[in-house]
Residue frames as a rotation matrix with the C-alpha (Angstrom) as fourth column:
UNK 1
-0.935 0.220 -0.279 -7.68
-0.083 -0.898 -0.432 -6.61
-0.345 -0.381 0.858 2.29
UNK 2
-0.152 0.988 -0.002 -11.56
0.807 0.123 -0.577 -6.37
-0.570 -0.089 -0.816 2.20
UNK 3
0.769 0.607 -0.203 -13.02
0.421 -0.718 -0.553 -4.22
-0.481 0.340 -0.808 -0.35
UNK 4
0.217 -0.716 -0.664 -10.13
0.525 -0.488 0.697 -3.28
-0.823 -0.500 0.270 -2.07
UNK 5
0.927 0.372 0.050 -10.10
0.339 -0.773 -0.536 -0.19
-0.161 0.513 -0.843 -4.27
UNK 6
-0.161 -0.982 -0.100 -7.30
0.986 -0.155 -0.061 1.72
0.044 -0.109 0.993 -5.64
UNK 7
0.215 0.287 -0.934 -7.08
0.560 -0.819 -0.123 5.21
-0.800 -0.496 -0.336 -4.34
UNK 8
-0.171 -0.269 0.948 -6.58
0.759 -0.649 -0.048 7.76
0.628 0.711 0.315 -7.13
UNK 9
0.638 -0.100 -0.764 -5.03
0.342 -0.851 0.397 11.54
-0.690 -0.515 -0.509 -5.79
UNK 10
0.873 -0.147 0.465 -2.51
0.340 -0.500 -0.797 13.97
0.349 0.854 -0.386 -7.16
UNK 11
0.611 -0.774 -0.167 0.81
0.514 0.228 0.827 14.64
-0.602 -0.591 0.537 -6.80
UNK 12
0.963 0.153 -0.224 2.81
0.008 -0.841 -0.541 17.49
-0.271 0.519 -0.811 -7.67
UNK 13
0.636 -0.727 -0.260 6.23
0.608 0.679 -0.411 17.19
0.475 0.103 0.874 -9.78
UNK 14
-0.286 -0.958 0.036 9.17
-0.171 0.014 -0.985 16.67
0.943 -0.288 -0.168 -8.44
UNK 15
-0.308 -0.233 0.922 7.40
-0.600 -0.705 -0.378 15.95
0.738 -0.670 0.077 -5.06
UNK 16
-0.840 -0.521 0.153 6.16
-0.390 0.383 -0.837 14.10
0.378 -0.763 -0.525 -2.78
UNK 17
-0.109 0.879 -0.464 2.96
-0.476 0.364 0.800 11.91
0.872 0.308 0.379 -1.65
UNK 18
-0.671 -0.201 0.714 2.04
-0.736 0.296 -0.609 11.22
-0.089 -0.934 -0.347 2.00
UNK 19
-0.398 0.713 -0.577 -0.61
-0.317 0.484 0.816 7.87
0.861 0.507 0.033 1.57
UNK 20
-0.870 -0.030 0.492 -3.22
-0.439 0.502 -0.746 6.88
-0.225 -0.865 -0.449 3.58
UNK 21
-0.200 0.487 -0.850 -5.57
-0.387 0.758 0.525 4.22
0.900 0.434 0.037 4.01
UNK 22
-0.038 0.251 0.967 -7.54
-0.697 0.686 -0.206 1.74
-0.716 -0.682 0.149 6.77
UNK 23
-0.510 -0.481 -0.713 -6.32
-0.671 0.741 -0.020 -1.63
0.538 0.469 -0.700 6.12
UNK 24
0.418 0.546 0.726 -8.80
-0.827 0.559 0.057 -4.35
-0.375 -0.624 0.685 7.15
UNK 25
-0.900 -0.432 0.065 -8.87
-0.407 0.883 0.234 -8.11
-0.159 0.184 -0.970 7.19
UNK 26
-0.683 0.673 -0.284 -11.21
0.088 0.461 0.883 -10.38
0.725 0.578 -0.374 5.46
UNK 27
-0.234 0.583 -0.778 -13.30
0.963 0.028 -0.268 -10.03
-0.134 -0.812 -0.568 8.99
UNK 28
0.056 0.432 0.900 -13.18
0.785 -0.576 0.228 -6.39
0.617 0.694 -0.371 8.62
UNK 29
0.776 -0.241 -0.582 -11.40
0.455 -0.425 0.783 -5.33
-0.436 -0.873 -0.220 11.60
UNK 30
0.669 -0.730 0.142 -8.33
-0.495 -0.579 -0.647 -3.11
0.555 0.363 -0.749 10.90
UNK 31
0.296 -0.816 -0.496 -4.66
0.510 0.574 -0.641 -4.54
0.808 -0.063 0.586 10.56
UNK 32
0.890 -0.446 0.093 -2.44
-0.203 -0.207 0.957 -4.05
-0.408 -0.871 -0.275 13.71
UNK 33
0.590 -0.736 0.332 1.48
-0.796 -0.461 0.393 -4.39
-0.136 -0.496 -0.858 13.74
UNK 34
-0.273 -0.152 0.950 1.54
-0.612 0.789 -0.050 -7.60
-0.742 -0.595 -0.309 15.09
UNK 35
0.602 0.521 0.606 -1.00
-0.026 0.771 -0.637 -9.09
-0.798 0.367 0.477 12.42
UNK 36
0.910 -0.309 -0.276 2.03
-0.412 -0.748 -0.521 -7.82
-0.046 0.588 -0.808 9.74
UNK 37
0.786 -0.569 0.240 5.17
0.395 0.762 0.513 -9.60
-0.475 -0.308 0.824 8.53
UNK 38
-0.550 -0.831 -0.081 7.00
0.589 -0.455 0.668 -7.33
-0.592 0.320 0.740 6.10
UNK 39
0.616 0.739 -0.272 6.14
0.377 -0.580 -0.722 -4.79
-0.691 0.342 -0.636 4.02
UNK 40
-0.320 -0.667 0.672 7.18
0.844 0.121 0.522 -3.06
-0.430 0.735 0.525 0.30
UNK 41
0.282 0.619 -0.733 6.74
-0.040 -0.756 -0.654 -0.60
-0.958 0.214 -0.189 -1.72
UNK 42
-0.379 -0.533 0.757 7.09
0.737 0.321 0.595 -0.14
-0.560 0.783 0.271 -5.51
UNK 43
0.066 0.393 -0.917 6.67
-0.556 -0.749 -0.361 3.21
-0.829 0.534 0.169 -8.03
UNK 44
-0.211 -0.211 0.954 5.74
0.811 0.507 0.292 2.57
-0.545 0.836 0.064 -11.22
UNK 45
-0.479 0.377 -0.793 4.78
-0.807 -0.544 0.229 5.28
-0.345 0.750 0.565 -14.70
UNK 46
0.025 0.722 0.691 1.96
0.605 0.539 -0.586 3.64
-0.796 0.433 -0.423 -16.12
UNK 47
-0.947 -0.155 0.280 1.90
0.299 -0.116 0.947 3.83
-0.114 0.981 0.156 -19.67
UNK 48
-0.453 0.780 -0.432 -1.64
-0.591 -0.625 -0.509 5.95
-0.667 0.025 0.744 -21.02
UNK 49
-0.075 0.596 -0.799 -1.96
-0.938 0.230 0.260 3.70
0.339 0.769 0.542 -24.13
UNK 50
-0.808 -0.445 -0.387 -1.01
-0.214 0.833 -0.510 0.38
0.549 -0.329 -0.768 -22.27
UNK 51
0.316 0.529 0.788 -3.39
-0.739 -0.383 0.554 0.03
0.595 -0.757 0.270 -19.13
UNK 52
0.937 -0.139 -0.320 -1.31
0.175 0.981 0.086 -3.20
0.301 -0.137 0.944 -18.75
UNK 53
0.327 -0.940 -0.098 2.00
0.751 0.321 -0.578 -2.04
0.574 0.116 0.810 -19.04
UNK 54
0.999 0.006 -0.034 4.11
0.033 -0.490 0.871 -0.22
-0.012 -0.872 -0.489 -16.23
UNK 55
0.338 -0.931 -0.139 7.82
0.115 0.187 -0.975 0.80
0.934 0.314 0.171 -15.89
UNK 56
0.373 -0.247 -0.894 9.37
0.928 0.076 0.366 0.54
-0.023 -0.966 0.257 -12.44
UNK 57
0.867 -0.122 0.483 10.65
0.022 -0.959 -0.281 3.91
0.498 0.254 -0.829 -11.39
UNK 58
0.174 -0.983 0.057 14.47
0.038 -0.051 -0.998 3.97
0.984 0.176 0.028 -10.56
UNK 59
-0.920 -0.326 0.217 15.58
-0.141 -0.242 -0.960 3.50
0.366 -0.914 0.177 -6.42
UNK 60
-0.282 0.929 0.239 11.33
-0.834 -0.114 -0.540 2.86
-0.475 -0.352 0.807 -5.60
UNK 61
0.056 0.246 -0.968 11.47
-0.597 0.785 0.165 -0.99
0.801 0.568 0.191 -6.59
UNK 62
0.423 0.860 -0.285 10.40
0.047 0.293 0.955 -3.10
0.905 -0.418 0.083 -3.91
UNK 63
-0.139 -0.726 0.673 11.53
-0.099 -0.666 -0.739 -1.11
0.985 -0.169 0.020 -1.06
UNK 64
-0.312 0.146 -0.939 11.46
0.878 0.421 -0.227 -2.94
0.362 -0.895 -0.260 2.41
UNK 65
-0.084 0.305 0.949 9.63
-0.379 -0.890 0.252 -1.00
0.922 -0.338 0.191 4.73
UNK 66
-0.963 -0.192 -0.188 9.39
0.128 0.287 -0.949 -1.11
0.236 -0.939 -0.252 8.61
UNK 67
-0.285 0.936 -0.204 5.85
0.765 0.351 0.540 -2.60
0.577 -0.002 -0.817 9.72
UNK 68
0.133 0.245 -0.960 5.83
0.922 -0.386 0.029 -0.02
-0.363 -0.889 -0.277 12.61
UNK 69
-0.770 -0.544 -0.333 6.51
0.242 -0.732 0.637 2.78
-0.591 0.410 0.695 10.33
UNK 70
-0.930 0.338 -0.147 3.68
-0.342 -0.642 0.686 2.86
0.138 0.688 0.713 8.31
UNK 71
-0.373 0.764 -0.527 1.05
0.536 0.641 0.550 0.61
0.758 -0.077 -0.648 10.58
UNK 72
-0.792 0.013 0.610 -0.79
-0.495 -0.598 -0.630 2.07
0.357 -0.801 0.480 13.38
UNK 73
-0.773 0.633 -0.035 -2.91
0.467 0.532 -0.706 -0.19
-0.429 -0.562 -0.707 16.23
UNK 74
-0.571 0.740 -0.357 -4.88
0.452 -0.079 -0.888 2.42
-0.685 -0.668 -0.289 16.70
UNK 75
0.120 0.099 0.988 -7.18
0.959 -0.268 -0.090 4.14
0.256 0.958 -0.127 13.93
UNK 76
-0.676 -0.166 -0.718 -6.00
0.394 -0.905 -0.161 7.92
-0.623 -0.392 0.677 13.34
UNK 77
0.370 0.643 0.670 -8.21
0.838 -0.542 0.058 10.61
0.401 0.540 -0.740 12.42
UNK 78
-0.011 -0.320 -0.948 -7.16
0.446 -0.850 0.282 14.62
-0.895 -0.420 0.151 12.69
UNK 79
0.489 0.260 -0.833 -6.79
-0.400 -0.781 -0.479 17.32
-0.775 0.567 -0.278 9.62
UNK 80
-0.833 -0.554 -0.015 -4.69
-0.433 0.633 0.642 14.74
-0.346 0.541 -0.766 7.38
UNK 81
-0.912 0.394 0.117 -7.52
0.407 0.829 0.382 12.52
0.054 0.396 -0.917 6.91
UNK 82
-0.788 0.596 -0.156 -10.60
-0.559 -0.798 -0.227 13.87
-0.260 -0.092 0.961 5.41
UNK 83
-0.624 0.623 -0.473 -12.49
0.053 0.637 0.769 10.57
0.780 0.454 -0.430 3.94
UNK 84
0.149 0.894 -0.423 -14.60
0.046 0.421 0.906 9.93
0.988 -0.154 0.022 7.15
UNK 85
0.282 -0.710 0.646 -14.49
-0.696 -0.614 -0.371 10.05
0.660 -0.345 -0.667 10.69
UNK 86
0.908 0.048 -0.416 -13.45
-0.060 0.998 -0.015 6.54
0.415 0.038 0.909 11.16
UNK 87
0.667 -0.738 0.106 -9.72
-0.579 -0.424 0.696 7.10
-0.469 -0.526 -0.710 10.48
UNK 88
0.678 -0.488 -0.551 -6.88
-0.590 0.086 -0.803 5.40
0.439 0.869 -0.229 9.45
UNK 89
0.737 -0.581 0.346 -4.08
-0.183 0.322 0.929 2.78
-0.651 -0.747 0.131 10.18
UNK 90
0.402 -0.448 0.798 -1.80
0.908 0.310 -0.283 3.19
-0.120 0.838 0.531 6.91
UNK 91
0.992 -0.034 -0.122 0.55
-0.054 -0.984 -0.170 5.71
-0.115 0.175 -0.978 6.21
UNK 92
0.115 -0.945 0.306 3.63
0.734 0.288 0.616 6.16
-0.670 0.154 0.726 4.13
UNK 93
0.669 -0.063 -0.740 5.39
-0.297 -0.936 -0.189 9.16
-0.681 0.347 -0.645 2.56
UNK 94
0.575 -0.765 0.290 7.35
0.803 0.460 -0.380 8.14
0.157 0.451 0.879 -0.47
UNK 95
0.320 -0.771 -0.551 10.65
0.312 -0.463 0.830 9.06
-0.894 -0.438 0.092 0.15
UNK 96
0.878 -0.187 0.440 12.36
0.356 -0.359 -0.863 11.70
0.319 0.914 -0.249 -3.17
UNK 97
0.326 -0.772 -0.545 15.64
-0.498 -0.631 0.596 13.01
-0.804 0.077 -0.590 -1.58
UNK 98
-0.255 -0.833 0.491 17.97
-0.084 0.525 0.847 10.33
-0.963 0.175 -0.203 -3.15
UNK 99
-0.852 -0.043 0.522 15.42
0.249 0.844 0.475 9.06
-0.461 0.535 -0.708 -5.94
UNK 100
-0.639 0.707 -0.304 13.00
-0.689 -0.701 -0.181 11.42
-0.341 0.094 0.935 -7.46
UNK 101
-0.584 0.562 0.586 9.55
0.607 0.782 -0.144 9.28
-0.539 0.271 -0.798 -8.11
UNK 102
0.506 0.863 -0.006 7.14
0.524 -0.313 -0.792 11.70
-0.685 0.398 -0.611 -9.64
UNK 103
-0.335 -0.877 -0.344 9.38
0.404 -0.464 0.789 13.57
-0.851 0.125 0.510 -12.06
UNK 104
-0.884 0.163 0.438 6.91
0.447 0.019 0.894 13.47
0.138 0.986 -0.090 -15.41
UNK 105
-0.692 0.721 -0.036 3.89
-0.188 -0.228 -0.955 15.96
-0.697 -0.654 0.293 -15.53
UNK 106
0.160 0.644 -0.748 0.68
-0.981 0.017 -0.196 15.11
-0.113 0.765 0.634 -17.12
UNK 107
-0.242 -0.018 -0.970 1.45
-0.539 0.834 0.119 11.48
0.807 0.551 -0.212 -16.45
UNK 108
0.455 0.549 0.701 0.51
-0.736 -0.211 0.643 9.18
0.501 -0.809 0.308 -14.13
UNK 109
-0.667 -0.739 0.091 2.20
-0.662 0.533 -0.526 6.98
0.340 -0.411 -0.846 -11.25
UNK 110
0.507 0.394 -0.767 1.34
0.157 0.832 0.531 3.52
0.847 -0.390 0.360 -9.42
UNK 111
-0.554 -0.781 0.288 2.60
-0.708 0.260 -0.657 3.60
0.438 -0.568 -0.697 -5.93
UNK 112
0.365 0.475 -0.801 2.05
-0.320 0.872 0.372 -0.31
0.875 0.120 0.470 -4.86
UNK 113
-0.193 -0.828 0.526 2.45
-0.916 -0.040 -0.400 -1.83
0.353 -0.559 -0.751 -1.55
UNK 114
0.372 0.318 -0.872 2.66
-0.341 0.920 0.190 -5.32
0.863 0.227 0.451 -0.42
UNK 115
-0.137 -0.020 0.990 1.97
-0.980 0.149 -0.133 -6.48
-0.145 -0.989 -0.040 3.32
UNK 116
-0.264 -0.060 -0.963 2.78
-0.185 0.983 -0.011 -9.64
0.947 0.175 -0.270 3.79
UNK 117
0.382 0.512 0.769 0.77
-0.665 -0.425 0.614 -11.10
0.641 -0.746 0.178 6.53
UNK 118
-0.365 -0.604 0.709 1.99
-0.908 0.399 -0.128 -13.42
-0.205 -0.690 -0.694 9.66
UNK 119
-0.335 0.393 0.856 1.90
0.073 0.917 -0.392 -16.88
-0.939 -0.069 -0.336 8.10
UNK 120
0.905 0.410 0.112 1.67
-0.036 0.337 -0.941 -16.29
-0.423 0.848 0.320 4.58
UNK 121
0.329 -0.315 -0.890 3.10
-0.738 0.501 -0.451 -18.56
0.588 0.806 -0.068 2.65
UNK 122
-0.390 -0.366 0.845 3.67
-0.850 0.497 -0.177 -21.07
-0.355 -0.787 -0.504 5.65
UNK 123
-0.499 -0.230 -0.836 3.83
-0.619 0.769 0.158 -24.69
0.606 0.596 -0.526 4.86
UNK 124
-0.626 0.545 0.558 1.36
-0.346 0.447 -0.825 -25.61
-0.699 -0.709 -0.091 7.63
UNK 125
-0.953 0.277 0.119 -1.19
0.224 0.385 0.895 -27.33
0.202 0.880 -0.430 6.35
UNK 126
-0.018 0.826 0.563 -4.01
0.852 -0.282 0.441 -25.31
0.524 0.487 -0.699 7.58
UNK 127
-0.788 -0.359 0.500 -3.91
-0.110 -0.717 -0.688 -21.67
0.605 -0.598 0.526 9.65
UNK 128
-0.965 0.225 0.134 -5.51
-0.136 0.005 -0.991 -20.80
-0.224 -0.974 0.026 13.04
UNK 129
-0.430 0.899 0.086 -8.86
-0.746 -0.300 -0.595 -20.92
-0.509 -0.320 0.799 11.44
UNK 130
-0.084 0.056 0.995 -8.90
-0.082 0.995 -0.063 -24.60
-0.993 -0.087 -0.079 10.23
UNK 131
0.899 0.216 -0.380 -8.69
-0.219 -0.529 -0.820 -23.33
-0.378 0.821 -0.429 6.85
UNK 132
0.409 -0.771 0.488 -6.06
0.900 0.430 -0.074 -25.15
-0.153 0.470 0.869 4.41
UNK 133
-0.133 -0.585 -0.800 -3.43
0.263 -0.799 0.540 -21.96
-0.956 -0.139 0.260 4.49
UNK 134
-0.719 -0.217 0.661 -3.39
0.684 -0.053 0.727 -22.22
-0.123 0.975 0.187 0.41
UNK 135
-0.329 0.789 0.519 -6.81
0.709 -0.156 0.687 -20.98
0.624 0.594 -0.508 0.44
UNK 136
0.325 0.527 -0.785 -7.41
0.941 -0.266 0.211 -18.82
-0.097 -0.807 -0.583 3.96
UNK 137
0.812 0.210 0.545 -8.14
0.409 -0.870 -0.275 -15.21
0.416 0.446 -0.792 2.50
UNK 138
0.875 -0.446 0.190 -5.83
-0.387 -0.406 0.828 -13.93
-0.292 -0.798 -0.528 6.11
UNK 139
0.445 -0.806 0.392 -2.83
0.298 0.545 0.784 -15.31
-0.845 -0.232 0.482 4.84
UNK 140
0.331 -0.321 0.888 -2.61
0.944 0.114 -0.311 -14.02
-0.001 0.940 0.340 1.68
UNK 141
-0.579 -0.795 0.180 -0.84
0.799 -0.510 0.319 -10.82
-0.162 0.328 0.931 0.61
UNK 142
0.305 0.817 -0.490 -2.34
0.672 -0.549 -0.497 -7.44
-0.674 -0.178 -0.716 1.16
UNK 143
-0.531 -0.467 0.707 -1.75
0.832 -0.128 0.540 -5.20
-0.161 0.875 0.457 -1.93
UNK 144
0.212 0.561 -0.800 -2.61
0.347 -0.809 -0.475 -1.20
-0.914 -0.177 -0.366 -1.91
UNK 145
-0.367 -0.456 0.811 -2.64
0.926 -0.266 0.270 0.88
0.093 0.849 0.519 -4.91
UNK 146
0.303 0.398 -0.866 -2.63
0.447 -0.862 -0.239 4.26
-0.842 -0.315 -0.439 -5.15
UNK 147
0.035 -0.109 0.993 -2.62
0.999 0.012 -0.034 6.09
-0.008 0.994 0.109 -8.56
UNK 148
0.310 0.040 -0.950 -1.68
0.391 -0.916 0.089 9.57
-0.867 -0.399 -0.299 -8.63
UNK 149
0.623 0.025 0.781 -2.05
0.701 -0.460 -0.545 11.92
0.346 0.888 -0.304 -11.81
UNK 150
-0.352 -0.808 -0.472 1.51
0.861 -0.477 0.175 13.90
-0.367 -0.345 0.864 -11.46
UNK 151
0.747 0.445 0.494 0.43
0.599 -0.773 -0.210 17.76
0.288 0.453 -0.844 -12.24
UNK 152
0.315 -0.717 0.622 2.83
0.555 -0.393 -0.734 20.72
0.770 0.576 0.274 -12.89
């Protein structure tokens, strides 16, 4: 992902966080579907004195996700998204029936996700752009973070 930043928002306990985000490639075009091989998610509690240390958060450890579920071709924009009027192609609600994630106010949470694009890790020895694969930016693992300060 170009530019990548971790988002910091709030998130109220016991509840519930829709994320979004525009997901580019090293070109700077926004991800599609297609350009997408699998996807995760992972909560963590981040530790206040630590800035290293993280505890996974029960049932919200890398949690397959469905590329078409939380990609979108096209970019969206409407009363959800207020950053610009660009838009978005990212979007995932952590799920709390089964597995409460946010549960601790006055602390704060990692939610982490990891696209894995078409062709990374492939054993070719270079990808479509003549670029040894080891090293071609487009192949490597796209990694969001969002940080959300749980309030009461």
């Amino acid at each position: 992902m170009s530019n990548a930043a971790s988002i910091y928002d709030t998130v109220r306990k016991g509840g519930t966080k829709t994320n979004l985000g525009r997901v580019t490639g090293w070109d700077g075009v926004a991800v599609q579907q297609a350009d997408i091989a699998s996807a995760e998610y992972s909560v963590y509690l981040l530790d206040a004195d630590d800035p290293d240390a993280r505890t996974v958060v029960s049932g919200h450890d890398g949690v397959a996700l469905t590329v078409a579920d939380i990609i979108h071709d096209a970019l969206q924009t409407g009363a959800v998204w207020t950053k610009d009027a660009t838009g978005y192609n990212f979007q995932h609600t952590v799920p709390v029936k089964n597995y409460p994630a946010f549960t601790t106010a006055g602390r704060s949470y990692l939610v982490e996700y990891t696209l894995t694009p078409v062709g990374c890790g492939s054993s070719s020895s270079s990808s479509s752009s003549g670029i040894p694969a080891a090293e071609d930016p487009d192949t490597q693992p796209i990694v969001l973070g969002f940080i959300l300060a749980c309030i009461q």
